[in-house]
PAZALUM-596578 format. One record per residue: y, z, x of N, C-alpha, C in turn. Coordinates in steps of 0.05 Angstrom, whole numbers, padded with zeros to 5 digits, always signed. Example, Ala and Ser with C-alpha at 12.3 -4.5 7.8 and 13.67 -1.06 7.14 Angstrom:
-00114+00156+00264-00090+00156+00246-00066+00156+00264 -00045+00142+00257-00021+00143+00273+00001+00157+00258 
//
This chain:
-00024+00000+00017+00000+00000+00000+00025+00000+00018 +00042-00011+00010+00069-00019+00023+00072+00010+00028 +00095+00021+00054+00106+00035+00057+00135+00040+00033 +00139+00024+00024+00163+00026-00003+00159+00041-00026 +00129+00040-00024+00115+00050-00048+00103+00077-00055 +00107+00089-00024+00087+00116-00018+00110+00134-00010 +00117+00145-00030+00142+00171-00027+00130+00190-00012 +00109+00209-00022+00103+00229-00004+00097+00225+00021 +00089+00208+00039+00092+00195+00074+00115+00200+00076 +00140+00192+00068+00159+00189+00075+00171+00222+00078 +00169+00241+00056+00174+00262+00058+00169+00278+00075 +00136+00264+00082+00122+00293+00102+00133+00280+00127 +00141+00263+00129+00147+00251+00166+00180+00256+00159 +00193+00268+00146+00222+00282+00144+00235+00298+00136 +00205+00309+00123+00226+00332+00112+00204+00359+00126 +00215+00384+00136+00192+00408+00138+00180+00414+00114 +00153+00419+00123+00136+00426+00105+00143+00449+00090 +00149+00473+00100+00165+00494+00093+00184+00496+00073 +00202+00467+00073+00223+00456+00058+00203+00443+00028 +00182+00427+00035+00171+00418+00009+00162+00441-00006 +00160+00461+00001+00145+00476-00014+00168+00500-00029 +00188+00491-00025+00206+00507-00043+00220+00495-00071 +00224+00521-00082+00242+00511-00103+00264+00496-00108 +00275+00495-00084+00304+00490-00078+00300+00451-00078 +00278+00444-00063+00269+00413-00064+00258+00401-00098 +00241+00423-00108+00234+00416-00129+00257+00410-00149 +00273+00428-00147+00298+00431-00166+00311+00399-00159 +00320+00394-00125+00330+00366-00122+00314+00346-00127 +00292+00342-00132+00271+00322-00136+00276+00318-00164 +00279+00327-00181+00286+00323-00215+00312+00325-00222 +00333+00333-00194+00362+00320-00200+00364+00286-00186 +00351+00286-00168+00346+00259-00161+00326+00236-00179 +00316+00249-00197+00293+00227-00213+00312+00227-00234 +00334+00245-00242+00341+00238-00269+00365+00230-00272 +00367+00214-00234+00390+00196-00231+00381+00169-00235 +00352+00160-00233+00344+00135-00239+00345+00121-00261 +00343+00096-00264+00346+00084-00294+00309+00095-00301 +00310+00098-00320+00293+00102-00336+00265+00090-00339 +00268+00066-00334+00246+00056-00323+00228+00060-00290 +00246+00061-00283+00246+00064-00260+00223+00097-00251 +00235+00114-00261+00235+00144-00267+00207+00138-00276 +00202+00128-00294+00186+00134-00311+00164+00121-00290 +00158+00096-00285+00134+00091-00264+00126+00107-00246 +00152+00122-00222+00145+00145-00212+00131+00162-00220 +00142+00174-00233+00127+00200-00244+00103+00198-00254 +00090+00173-00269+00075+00169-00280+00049+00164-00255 +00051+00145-00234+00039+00136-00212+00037+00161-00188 +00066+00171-00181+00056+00181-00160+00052+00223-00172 +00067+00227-00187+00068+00251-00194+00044+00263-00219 +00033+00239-00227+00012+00240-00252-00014+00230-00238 -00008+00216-00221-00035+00199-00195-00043+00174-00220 -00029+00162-00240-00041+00145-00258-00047+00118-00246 -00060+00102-00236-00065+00080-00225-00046+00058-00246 -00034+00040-00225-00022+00023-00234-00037+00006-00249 -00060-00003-00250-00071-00018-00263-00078-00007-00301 -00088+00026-00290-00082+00024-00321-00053+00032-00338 -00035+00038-00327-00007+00036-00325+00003+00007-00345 +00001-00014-00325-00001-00039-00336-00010-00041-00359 -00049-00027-00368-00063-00031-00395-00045-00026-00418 -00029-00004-00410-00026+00010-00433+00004+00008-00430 +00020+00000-00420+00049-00016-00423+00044-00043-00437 +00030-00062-00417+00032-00087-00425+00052-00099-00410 +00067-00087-00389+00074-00089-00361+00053-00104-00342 +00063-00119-00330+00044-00135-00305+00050-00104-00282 +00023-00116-00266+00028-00089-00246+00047-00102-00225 +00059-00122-00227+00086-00127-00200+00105-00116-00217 +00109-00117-00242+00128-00099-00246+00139-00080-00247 +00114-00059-00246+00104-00034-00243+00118-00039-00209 +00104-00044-00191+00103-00039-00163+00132-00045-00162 +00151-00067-00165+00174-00073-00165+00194-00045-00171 +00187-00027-00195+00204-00005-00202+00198+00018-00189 +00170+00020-00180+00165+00045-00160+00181+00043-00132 +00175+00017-00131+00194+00006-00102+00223+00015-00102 +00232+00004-00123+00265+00016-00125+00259+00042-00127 +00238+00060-00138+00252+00085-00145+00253+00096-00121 +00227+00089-00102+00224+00101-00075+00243+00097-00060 +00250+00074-00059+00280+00063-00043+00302+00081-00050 +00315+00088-00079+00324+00105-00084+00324+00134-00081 +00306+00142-00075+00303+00173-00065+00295+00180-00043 +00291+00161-00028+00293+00163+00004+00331+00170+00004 +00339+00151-00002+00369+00154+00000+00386+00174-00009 +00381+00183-00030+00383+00208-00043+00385+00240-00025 +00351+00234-00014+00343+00262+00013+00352+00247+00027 +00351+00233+00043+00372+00228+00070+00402+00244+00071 +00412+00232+00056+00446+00250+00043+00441+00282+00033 +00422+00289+00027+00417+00317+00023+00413+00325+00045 +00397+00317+00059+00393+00338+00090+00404+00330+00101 +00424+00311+00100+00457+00302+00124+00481+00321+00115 +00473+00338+00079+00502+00350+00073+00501+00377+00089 
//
């Protein structure tokens, strides 16, 4: 799977582990998801926070899975950027 697609890699190679395991991330992780458009949000959470496979994602949208992969992509892209700027403030 693309690196665009796999949020938690990205977290554990930047952020302390110490740091994921608090409240204070969790709290920013759902101020940062409920900056996304809605679609967007919603594939996340559904794929990487629910572990739902894109394929049956797709079944039961009626979504192609590039479109699926296309909005996880932005969302990941998006909250990389998000924590970058949080642990730069």
């Amino acid at each position: 799977m693309s690196d665009d697609l796999v949020f938690d890699h990205w977290l554990e190679q930047n952020l302390p582990d110490a740091l994921l395991e608090t409240q204070e991330f969790w709290d920013e992780l759902n101020r940062a998801l409920e900056q996304l458009p809605v679609e967007q949000r919603e594939v996340f959470v559904t794929h990487e926070l629910n572990d739902i496979p894109f394929r049956e994602m797709a079944e039961k949208t009626g979504l192609s899975i590039n479109t699926l992969l296309a909005r996880k992509r932005y969302a990941v892209l998006r909250l990389r950027e998000h924590f970058e700027d949080w642990l730069n403030d």
